[in-house]
C-alpha positions in Angstrom: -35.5 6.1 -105.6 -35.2 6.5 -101.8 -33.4 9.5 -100.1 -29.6 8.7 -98.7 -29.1 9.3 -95.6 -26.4 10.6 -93.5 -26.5 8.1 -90.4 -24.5 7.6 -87.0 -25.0 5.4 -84.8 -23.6 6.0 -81.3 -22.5 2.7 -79.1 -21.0 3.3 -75.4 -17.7 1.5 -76.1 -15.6 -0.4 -78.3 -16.5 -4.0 -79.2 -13.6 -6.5 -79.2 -15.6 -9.0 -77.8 -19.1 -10.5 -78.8 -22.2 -8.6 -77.4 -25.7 -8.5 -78.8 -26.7 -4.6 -78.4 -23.8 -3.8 -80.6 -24.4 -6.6 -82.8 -27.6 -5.3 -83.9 -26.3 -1.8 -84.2 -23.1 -3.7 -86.8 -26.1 -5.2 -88.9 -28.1 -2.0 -89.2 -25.0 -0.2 -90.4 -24.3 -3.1 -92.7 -28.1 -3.6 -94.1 -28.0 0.2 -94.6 -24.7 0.9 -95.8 -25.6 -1.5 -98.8 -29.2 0.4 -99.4 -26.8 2.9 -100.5 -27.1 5.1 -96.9 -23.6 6.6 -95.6 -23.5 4.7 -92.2 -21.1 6.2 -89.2 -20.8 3.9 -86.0 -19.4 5.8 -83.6 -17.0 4.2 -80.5 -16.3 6.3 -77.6 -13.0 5.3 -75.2 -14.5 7.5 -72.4 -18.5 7.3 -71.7 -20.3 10.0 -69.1 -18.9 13.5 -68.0 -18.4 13.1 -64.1 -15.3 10.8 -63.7 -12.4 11.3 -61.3 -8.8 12.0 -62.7 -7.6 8.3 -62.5 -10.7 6.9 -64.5 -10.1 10.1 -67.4 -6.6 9.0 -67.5 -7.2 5.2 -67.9 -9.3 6.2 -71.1 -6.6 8.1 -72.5 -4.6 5.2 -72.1 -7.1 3.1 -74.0 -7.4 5.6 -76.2 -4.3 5.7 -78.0 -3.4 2.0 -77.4 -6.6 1.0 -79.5 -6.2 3.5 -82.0 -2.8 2.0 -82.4 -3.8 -2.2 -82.3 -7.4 -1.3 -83.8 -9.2 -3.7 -81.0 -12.3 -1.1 -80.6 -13.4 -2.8 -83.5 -15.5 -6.0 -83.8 -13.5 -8.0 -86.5 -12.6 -10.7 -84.5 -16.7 -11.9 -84.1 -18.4 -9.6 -86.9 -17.6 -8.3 -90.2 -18.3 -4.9 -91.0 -18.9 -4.1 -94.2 -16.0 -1.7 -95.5 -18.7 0.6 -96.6 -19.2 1.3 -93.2 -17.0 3.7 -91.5 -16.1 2.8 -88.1 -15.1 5.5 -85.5 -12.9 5.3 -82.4 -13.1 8.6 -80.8 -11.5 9.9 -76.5 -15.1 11.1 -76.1 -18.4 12.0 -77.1 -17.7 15.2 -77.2 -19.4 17.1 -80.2 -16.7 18.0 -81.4 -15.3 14.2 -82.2 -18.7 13.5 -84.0 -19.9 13.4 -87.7 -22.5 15.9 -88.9 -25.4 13.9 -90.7 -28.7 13.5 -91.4 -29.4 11.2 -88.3 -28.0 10.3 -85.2 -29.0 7.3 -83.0 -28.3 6.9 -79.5 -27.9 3.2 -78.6 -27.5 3.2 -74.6 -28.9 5.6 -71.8 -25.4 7.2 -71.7 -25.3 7.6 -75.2 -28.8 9.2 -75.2 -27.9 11.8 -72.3 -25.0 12.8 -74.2 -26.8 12.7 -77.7 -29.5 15.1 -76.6 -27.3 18.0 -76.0 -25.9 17.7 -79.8 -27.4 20.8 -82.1 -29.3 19.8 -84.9 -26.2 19.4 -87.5 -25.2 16.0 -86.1 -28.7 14.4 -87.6 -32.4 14.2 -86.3 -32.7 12.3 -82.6 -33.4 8.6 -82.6 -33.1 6.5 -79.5 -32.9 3.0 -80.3 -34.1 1.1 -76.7 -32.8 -2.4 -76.6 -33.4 -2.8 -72.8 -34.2 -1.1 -69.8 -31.1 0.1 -68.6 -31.4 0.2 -65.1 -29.0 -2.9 -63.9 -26.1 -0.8 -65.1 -27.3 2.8 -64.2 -29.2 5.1 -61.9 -32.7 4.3 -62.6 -34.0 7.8 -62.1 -31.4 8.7 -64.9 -31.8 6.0 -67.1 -36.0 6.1 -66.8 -35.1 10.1 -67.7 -33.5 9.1 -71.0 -37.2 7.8 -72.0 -38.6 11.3 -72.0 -36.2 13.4 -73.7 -36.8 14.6 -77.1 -36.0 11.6 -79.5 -37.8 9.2 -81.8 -37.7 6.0 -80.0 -37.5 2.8 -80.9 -38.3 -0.7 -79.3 -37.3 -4.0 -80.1 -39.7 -6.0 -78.1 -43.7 -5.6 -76.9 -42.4 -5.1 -73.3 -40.2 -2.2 -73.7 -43.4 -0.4 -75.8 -45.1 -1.5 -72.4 -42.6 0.7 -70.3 -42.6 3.8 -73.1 -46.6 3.8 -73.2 -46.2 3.9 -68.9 -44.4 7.2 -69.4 -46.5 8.5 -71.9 -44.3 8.1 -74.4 -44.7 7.3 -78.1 -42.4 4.5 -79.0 -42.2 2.4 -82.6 -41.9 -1.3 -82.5 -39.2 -3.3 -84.3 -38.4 -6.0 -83.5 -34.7 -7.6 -84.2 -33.8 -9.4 -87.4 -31.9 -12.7 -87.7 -28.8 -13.9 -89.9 -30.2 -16.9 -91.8 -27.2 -17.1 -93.2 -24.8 -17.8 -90.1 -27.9 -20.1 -87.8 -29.8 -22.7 -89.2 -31.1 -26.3 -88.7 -28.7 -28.8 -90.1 -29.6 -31.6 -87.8 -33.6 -32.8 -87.3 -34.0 -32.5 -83.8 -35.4 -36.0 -83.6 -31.8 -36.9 -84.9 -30.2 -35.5 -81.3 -29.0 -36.8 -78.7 -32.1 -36.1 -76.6 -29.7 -35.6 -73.5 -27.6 -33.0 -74.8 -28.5 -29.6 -73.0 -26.4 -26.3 -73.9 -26.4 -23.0 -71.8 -25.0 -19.6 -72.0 -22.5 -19.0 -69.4 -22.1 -15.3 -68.4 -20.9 -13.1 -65.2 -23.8 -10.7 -65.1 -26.0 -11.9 -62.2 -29.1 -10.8 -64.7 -28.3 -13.5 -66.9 -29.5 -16.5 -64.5 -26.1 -18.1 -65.1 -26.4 -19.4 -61.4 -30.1 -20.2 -61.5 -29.3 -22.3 -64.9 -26.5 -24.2 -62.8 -28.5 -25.3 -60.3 -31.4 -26.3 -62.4 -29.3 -28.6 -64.1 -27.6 -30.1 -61.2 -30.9 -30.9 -60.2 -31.5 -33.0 -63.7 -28.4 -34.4 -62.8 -29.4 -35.9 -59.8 -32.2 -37.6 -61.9 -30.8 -38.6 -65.1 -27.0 -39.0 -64.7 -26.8 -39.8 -68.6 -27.3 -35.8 -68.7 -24.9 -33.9 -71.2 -24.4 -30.2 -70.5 -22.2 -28.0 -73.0 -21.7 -24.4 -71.9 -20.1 -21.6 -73.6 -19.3 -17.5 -73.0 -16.8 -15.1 -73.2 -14.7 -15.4 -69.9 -12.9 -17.8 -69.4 -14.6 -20.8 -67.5 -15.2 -20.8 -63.9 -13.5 -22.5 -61.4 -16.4 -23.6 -59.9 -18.0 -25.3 -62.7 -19.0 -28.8 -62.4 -16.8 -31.3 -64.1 -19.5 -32.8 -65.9 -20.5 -30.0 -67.6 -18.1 -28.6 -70.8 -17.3 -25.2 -71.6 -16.5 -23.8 -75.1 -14.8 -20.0 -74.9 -15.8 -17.9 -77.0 -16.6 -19.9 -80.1 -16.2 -19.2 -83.6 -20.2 -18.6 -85.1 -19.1 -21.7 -87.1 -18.5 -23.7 -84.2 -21.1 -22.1 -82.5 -24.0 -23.3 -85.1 -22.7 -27.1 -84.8 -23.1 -27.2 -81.3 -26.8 -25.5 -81.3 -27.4 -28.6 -84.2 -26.1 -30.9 -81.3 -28.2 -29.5 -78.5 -31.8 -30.4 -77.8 -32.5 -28.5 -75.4 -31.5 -25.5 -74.9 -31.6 -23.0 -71.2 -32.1 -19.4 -71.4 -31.9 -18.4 -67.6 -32.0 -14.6 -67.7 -33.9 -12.2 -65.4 -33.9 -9.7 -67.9 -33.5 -9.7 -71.7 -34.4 -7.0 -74.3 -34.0 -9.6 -76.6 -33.3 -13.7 -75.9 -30.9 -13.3 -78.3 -28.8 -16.9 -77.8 -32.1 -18.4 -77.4 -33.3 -17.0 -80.6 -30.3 -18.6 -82.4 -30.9 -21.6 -80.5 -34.6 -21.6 -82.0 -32.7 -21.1 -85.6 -31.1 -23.9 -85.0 -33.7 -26.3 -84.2 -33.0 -27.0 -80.5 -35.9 -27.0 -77.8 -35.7 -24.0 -75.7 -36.3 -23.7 -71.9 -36.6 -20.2 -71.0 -37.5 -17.9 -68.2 -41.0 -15.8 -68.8 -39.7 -12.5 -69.3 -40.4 -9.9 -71.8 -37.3 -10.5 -73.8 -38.3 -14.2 -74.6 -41.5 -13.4 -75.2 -41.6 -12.1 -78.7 -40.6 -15.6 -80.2 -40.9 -18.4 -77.1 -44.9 -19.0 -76.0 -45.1 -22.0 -73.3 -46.3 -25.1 -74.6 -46.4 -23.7 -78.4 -42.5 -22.7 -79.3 -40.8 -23.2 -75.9 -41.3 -24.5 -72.4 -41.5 -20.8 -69.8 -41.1 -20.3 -65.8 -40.7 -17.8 -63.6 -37.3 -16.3 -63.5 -35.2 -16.8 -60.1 -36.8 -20.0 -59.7 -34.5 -23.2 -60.5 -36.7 -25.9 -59.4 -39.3 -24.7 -62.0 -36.8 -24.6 -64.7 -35.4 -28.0 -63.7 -39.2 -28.9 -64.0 -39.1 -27.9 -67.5 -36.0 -29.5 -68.8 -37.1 -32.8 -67.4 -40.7 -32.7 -69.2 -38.6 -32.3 -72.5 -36.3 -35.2 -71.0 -38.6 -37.5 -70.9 -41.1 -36.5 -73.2 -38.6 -36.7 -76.7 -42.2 -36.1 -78.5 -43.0 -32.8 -77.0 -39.0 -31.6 -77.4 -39.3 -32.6 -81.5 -42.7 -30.8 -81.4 -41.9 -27.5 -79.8 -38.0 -27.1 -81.8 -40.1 -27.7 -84.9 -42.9 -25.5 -84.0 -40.0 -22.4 -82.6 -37.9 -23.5 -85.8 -41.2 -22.3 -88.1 -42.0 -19.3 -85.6 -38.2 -17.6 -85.8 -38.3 -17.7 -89.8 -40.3 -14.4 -89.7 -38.0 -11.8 -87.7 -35.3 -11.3 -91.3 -33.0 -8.5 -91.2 -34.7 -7.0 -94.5 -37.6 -6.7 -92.5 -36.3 -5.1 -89.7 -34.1 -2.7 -92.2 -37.1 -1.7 -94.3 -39.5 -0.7 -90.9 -36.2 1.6 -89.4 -35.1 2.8 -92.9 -39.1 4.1 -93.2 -38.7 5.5 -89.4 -35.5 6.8 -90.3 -36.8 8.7 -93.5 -39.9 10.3 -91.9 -39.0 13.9 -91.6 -36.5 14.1 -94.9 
């Protein structure tokens, strides 16, 4: 029988909308919790030390008014499995934390803060879904690879950037929910103009770059059918021809990946193409920027169709080969279809329960 374990995991901030870092963290807690491991997710209202008056006060405010409506929590996008205890605490203060076996830090932040904690709140683990550096001071953030935990990677690239530093890292690589994304419709059963795109604010995401590689599809096959979705609310500036779904229930969200056939993944930067991954599950096409966080499940001209981020023209390029090529579109969703069956969440749970349990 294995050990149990005493784990916490440590996220930057509540979680009342959908995100994929803390969506992994949920179905870690969850995979564990039901291995029979006592599983702490830990929310903080205020993140980092040096923060004028007015910001310390806002987060006191938030505080006690999400304590009060619960809306740190995820429940409106994921289920947490009531095994799992789920913290909301004013800081991350180690006073507010759990002692356990483990701790695991899940953002830079979290891992400056984590690394002053004595040894009763758990062993170190650093669990590095991206490189930080679009929402920190990179000489801070790139600081957070060297101190003193056992880190983990969820993609080749960022085992690239640890092995740079010297730094011993442990690759695994995110699980899936077969369950919640699957291929209900063949994708030589689509309607091979139906494109679908992730809409987000964060430059990094290629939102615009997306935009203007489809207007320039547009231009050349008018019959072109664009649905995209996100959290906000849709822009202003959106093109009429294009729809927008807010924030979608994941029911909704399957049926219109089974409608797509193609489908854009824009980013810049990724630790992980996450939509494009469920996308894959699905069984639409997938056009994708060549960057590290797409490249664990979409190779060019095998399971997806790549180009250089920051470069519409190129990605237009792409969208219209799988256009006008409805052979090579079946071929590749088939082929990324097969290729995404092998990243499961009981694998991903049985290499970071081991990793976890090394040490006990």
């Amino acid at each position: 029988m294995r050990n149990r374990l005493k784990i916490t995991f440590v996220l930057p901030f509540g979680c009342p909308l959908p995100c994929g870092g803390p969506k992994v963290i949920y179905e870690y807690a969850n995979h564990l919790a039901r291995r029979g491991h006592s599983v702490t997710v830990v929310h903080p209202a205020l993140l980092g030390a040096k923060l004028t008056l007015l910001k310390r006060a806002k987060a006191a405010i938030r505080y006690v008014q999400r304590s009060i409506d619960r809306s740190y929590r995820p429940d409106q996008w994921f289920h947490v499995d009531p095994s799992v205890r789920v913290m909301w605490v004013p800081s991350l203060a180690e006073q507010h934390i759990p002692d356990a076996d483990v701790i695991v830090a899940s953002w830079w932040q979290t891992a400056e803060v984590v690394n002053g904690y004595s040894s009763a709140k758990g062993r170190h683990f650093y669990l590095l879904q991206g490189l930080e550096t679009w929402d920190g001071n990179e000489e801070r953030v790139y600081s957070t690879w060297k101190m003193p935990f056992t880190k983990i990677v969820i993609a080749h690239w960022l085992g690239d950037i640890a092995d740079s530093l010297n730094e011993s890292s442990v690759l695994i690589q995110n699980g899936l929910d077969f369950s919640k994304f699957g291929m209900d419709t063949p994708p030589a059963m689509r309607n091979s103009s139906q494109c679908m795109m992730l809409h987000h604010p964060y430059n990094l995401k290629g939102t615009a770059d997306g935009l203007q590689a489809l207007s320039l599809v547009k231009q050349q096959i008018p019959s072109l059918r664009v649905l995209c979705f996100g959290v906000s609310a849709p822009p202003a500036s959106l093109p009429e021809w294009i729809e927008y779904r807010r924030n979608p229930q994941q029911t909704t969200l399957r049926n219109l990946y089974n409608q797509a056939s193609i489908f854009i993944a824009p980013s810049w930067c990724e630790g992980w193409g996450l939509t494009a991954s469920e996308a894959m599950m699905c069984g639409a096409a997938v056009v994708a920027t060549d960057i590290g966080g797409h490249r664990e499940f979409a190779f060019h001209e095998h399971t997806a169709l790549l180009s250089p981020p920051k470069d519409p023209r190129l990605l237009a390029a792409n969208i219209l080969r799988l256009l006008r090529d409805s052979e090579l579109r079946v071929n590749l969703a088939e082929r990324g279809h097969q290729y995404i069956q092998q990243f499961t969440w009981d694998r991903a749970v049985e290499q970071l329960e081991t990793v976890l349990l090394q040490g006990e």
